[in-house]
ROGUKE-321785 format. One line per field, with one value per residue (C-alpha): residue number from 1; residue in one letter; x negated, y, z negated. Coordinates in steps of 0.2 Angstrom, whole numbers, plus 5000, padded with zeros to 4 digits. Last residue first. Example, Ala and Ser with C-alpha at 12.3 -4.5 7.8 and 13.67 -1.06 7.14 Angstrom:
// ROGUKE-321785
n <- 2 | 1
res <- s | a
x <- 4932 | 4938
y <- 4995 | 4978
z <- 4964 | 4961
//
This chain:
// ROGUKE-321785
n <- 328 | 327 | 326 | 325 | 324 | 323 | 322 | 321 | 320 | 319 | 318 | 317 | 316 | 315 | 314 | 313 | 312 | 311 | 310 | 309 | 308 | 307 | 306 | 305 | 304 | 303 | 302 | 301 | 300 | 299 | 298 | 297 | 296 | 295 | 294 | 293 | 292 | 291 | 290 | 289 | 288 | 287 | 286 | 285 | 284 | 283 | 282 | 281 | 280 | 279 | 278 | 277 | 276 | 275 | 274 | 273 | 272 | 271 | 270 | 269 | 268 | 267 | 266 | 265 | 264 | 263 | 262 | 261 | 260 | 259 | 258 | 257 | 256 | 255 | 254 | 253 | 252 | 251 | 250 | 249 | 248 | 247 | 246 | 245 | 244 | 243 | 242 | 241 | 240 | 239 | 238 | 237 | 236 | 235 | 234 | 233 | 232 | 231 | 230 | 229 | 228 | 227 | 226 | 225 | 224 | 223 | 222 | 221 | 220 | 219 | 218 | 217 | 216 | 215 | 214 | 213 | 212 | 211 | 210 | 209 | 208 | 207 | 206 | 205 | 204 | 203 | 202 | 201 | 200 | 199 | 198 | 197 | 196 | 195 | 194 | 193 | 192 | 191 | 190 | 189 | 188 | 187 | 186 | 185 | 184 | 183 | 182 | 181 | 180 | 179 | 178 | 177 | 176 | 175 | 174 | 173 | 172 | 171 | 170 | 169 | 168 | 167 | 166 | 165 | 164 | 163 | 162 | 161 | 160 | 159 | 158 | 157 | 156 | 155 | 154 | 153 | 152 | 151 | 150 | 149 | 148 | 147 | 146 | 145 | 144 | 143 | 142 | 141 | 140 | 139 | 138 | 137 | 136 | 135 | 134 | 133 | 132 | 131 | 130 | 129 | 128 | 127 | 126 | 125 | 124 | 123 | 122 | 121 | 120 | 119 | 118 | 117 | 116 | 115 | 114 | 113 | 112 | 111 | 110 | 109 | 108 | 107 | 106 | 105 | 104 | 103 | 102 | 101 | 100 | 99 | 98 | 97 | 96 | 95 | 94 | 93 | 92 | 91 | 90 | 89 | 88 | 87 | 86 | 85 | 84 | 83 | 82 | 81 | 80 | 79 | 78 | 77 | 76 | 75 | 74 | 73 | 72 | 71 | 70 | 69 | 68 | 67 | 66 | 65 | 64 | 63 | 62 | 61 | 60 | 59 | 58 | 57 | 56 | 55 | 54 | 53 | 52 | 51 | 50 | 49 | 48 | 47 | 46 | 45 | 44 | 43 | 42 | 41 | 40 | 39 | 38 | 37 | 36 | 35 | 34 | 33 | 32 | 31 | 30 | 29 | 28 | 27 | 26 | 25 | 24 | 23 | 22 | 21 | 20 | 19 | 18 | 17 | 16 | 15 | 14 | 13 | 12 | 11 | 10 | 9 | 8 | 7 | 6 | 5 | 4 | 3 | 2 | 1
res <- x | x | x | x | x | x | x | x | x | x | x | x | x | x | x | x | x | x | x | x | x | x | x | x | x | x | x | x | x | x | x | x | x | x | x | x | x | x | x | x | x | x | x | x | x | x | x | x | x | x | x | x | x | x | x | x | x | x | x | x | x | x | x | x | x | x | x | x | x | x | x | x | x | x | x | x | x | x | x | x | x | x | x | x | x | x | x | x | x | x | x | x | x | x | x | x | x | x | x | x | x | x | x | x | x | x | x | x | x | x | x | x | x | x | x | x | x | x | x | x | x | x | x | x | x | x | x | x | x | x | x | x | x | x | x | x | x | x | x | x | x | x | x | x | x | x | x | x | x | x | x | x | x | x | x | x | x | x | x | x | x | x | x | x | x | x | x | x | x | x | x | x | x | x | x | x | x | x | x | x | x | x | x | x | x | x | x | x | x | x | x | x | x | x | x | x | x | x | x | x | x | x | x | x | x | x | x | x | x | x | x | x | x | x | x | x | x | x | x | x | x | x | x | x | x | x | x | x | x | x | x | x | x | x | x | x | x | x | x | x | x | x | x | x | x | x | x | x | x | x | x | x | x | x | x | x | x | x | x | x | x | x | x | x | x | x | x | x | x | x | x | x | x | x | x | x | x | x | x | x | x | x | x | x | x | x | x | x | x | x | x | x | x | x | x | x | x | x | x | x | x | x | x | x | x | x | x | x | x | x | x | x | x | x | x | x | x | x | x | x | x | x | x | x | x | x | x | x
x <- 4844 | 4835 | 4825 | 4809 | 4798 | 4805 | 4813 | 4801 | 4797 | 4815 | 4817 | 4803 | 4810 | 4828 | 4841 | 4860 | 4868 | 4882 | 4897 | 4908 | 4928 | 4940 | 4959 | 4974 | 4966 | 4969 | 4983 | 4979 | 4991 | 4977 | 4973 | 4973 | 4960 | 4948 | 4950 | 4943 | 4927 | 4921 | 4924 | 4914 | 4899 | 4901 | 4900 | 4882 | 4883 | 4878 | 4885 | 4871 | 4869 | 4852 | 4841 | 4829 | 4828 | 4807 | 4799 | 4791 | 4800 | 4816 | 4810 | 4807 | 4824 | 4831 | 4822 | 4827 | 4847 | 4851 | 4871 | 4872 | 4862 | 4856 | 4844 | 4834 | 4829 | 4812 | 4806 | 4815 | 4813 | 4798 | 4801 | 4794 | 4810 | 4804 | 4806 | 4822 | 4828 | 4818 | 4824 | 4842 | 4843 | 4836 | 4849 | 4862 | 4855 | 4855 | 4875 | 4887 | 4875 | 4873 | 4859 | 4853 | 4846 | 4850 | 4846 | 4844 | 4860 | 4866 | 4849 | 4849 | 4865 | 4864 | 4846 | 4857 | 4871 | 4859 | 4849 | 4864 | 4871 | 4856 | 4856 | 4874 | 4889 | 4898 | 4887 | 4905 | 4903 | 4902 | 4894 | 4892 | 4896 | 4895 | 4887 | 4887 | 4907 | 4903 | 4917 | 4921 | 4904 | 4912 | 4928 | 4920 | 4906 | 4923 | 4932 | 4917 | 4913 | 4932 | 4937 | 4921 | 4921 | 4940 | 4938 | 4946 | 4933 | 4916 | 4905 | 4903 | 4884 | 4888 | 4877 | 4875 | 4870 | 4865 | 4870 | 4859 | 4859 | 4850 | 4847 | 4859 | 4853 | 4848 | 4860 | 4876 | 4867 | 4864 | 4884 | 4891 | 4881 | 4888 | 4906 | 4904 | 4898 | 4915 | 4927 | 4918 | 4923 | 4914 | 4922 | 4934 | 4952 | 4966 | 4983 | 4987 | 5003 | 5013 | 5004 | 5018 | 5012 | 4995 | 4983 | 4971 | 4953 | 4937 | 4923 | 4934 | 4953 | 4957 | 4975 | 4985 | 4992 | 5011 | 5015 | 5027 | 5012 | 4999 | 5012 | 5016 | 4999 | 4999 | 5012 | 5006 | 4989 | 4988 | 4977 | 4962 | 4949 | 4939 | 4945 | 4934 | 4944 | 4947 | 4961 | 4966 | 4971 | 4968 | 4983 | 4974 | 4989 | 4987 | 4967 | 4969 | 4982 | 4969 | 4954 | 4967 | 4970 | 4950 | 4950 | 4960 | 4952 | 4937 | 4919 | 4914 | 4927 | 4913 | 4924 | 4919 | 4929 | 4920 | 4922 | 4923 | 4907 | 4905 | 4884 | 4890 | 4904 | 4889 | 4878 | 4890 | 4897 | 4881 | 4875 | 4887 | 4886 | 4866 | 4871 | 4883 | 4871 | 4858 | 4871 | 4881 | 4884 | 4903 | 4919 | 4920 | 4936 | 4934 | 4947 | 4942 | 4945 | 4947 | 4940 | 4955 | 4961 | 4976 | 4974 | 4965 | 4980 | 4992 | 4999 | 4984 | 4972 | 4985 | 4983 | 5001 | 4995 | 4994 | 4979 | 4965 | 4978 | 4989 | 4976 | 4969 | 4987 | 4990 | 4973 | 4979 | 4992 | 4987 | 4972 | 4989 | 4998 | 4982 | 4976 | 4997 | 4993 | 4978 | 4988 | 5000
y <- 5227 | 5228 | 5244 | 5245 | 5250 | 5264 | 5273 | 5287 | 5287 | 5290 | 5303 | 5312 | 5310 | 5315 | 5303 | 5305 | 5298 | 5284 | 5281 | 5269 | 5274 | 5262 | 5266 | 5258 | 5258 | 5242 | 5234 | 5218 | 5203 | 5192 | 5187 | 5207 | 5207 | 5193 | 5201 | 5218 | 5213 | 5201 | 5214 | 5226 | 5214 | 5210 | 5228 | 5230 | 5234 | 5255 | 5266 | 5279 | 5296 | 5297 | 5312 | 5315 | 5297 | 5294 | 5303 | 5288 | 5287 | 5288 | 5273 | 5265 | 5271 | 5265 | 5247 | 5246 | 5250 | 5266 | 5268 | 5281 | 5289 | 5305 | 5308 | 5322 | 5321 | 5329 | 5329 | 5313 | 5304 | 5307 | 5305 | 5296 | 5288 | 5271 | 5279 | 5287 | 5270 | 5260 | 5274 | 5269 | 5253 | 5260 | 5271 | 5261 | 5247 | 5263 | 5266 | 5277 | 5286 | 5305 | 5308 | 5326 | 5339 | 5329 | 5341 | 5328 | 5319 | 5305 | 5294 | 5300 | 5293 | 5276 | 5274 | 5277 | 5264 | 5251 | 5254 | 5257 | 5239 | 5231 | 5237 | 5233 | 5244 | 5243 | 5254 | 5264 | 5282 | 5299 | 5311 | 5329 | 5334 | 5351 | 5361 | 5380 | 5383 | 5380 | 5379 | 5362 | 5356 | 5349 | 5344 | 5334 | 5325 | 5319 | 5312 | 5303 | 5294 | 5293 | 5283 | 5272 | 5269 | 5263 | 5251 | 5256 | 5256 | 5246 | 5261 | 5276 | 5280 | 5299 | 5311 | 5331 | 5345 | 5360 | 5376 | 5391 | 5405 | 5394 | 5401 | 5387 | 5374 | 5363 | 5368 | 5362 | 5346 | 5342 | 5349 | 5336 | 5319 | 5323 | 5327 | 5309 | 5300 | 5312 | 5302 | 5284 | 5286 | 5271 | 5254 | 5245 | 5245 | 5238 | 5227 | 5222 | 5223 | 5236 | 5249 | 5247 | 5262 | 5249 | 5260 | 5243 | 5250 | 5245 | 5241 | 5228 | 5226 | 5215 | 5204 | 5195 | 5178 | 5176 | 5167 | 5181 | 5192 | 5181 | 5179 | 5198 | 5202 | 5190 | 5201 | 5219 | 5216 | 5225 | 5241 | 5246 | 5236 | 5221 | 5222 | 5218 | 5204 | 5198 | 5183 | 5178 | 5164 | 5152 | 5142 | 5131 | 5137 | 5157 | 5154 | 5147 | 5160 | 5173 | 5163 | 5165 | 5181 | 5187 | 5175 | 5185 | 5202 | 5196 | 5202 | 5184 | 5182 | 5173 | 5163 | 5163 | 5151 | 5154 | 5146 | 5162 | 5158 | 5176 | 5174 | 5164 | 5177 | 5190 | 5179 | 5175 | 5194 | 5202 | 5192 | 5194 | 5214 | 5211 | 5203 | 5216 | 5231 | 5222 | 5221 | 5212 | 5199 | 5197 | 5204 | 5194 | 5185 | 5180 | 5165 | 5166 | 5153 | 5157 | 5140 | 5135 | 5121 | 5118 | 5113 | 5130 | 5140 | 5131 | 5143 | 5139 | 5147 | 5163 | 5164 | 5162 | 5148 | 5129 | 5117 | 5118 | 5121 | 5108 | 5095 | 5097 | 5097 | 5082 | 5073 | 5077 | 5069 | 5054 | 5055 | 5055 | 5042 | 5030 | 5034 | 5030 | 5012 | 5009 | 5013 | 5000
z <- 5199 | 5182 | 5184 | 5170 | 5180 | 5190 | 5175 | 5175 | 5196 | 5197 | 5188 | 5197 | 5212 | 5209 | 5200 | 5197 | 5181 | 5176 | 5162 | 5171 | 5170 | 5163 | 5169 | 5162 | 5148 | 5137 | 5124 | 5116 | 5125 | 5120 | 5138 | 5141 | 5127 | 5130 | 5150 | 5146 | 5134 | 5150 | 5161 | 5147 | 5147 | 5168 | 5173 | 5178 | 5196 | 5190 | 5203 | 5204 | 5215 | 5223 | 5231 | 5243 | 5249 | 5257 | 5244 | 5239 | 5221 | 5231 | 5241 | 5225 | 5217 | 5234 | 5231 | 5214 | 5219 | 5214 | 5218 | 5230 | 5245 | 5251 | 5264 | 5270 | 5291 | 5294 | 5276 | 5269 | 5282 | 5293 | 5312 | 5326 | 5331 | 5324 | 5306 | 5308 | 5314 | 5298 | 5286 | 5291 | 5284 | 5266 | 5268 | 5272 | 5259 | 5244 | 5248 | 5257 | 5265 | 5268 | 5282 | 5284 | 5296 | 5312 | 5328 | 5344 | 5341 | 5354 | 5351 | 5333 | 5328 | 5338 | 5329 | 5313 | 5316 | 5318 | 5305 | 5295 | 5301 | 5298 | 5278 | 5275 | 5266 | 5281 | 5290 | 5297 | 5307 | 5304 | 5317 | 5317 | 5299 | 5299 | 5283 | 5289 | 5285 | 5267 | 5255 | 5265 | 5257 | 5240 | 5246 | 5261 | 5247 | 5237 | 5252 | 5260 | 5244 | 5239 | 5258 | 5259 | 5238 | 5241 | 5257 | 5272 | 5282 | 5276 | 5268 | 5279 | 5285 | 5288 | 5299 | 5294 | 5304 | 5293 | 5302 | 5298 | 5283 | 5270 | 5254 | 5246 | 5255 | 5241 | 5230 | 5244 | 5245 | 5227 | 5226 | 5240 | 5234 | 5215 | 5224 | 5231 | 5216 | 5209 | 5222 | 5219 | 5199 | 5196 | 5188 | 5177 | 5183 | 5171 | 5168 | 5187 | 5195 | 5184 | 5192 | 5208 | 5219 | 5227 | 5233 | 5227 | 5217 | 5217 | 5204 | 5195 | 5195 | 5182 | 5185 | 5169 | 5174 | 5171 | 5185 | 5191 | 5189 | 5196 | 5212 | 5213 | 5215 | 5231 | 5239 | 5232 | 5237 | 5258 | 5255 | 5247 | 5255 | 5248 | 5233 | 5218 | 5208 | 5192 | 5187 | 5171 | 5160 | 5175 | 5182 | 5193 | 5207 | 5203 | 5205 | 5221 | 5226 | 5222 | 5233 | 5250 | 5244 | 5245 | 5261 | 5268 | 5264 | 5272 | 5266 | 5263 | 5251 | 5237 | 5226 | 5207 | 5194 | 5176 | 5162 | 5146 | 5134 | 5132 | 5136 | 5151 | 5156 | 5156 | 5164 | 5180 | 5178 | 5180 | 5192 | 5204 | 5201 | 5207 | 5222 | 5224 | 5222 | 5233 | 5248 | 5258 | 5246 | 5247 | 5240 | 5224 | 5218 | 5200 | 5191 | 5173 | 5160 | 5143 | 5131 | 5122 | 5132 | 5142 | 5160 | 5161 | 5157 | 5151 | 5136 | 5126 | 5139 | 5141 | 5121 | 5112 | 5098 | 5097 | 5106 | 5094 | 5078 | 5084 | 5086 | 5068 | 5061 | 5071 | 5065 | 5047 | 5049 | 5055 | 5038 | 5031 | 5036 | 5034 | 5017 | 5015 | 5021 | 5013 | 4995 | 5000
//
């Protein structure tokens, strides 16, 4: 007899144990990855197209390593179709939440309507959806691309301040319809629209890659003879683009000044050279706070509807200072 009732209650106490791993109101106790209680995070990321991204994908791999959240990554390629194709993989595994870096602006509303009707909380990371309906994902963690552009603008508009001339400016856009492509160039318009002398004479898409700027740029100066200025979207533009100006026979940075944005290592090194006159950054390192951001949405805590990145703007000298110790 007294075997028997060790035997009821060390079944009890097995239950109790099982019901407090698998109980509770956590998205990864509700179903969520099949159940258990380690978070599970479905992450849609545009590509590797550039050193930025590549770095970004390493952040958020470590960084949900280091937050013991399992990881589900899908690499869209650069196509927004694959991007959806990757979000409705994640709605049928049932994560606890889903992050993703959109590769354009437009076009979510449908598939966002899915994780919300199935109850899995979206994080929009370093680019935004034009989407009206706000309801659709809990928060956006990343730059403000309109101000990086604004930054671009005003260095510009200070360095020429004195000058009574035309300055002829060329564009290397980011991947069209993208959201840093369209608030990069928005934000550097507003700021040199005061001017009438700043003229932007060509503008056309990189896509964010470093072939593509060179490409784009050797176009540019075959077709324009008086370039004073190259603003590019990103560091890999730039970077791609120094190899035209380059093989033209001409000195970047003194013949042609260049702006870029986000401070990749090997822009801060060509900015160390004198070869980019001025960089805005767009820090890739927002794994720690997405990581911070989905623990609470999957808690049902409240967040921001808006997380803005906290980032600087380097010149020459800056960047030779923080040169060595550059993580991405």
């Amino acid at each position: 007899m007294p075997r028997r009732i060790s035997a009821i209650a060390l079944a009890g106490v097995i239950a109790m144990t099982l019901s407090a791993c698998g109980g509770g109101s956590t998205g990864a106790d509700a179903g969520g990855s099949g159940g258990g209680d380690k978070l599970v995070m479905g992450f849609s990321q545009v590509g590797a197209e550039s050193g930025w991204r590549t770095a970004n994908t390493k952040s958020v791999q470590d960084s949900a390593k280091t937050a013991g959240i399992e990881l589900k990554f899908s690499d869209a390629q650069q196509k927004q179709e694959n991007q959806i194709k990757a979000i409705r993989s994640f709605i049928q595994q049932k994560v606890d939440v889903i992050a993703f870096s959109p590769v354009v602006e437009s076009g979510w509303d449908t598939v966002l309507k899915e994780a919300q009707n199935a109850k899995i909380p979206v994080v929009l990371t370093d680019r935004a959806v034009d989407s009206k309906d706000t309801s659709l994902y809990k928060t956006f963690l990343g730059s403000d691309f309109i101000e990086e552009g604004k930054k671009a603008g005003q260095w510009l508009v200070d360095q020429y301040k004195d000058e009574t001339g035309d300055v002829n400016i060329v564009e290397l856009q980011g991947t069209t319809g993208s959201a840093p492509a369209n608030d990069r160039k928005a934000g550097f318009g507003e700021v040199i629209a005061a001017d009438p002398k700043f003229k932007i004479i060509a503008s056309q898409t990189g896509d964010f890659t470093r072939a593509k700027g060179k490409e784009v740029m050797e176009a540019f100066l075959k077709s324009n003879s008086d370039i004073d200025v190259l603003f590019a979207h990103n560091d890999d533009m730039g970077l791609g683009a120094i190899e035209a100006i380059e093989g033209a026979g001409k000195v970047p940075g003194k013949d042609i000044k260049i702006i870029t944005i986000d401070a990749v290592k090997d822009g801060m090194q060509a900015l160390a050279d004198g070869k980019i006159n001025y960089i805005v950054e767009c820090s890739p390192l927002l794994g720690p706070q997405l990581m911070d951001l989905a623990k609470k949405v999957v808690a049902g805590e409240a967040v921001p509807q808006r997380v803005v990145t906290e980032e600087t703007t380097f010149t020459q000298e800056k960047a030779k200072e923080v040169l060595s110790s550059r993580q991405y």
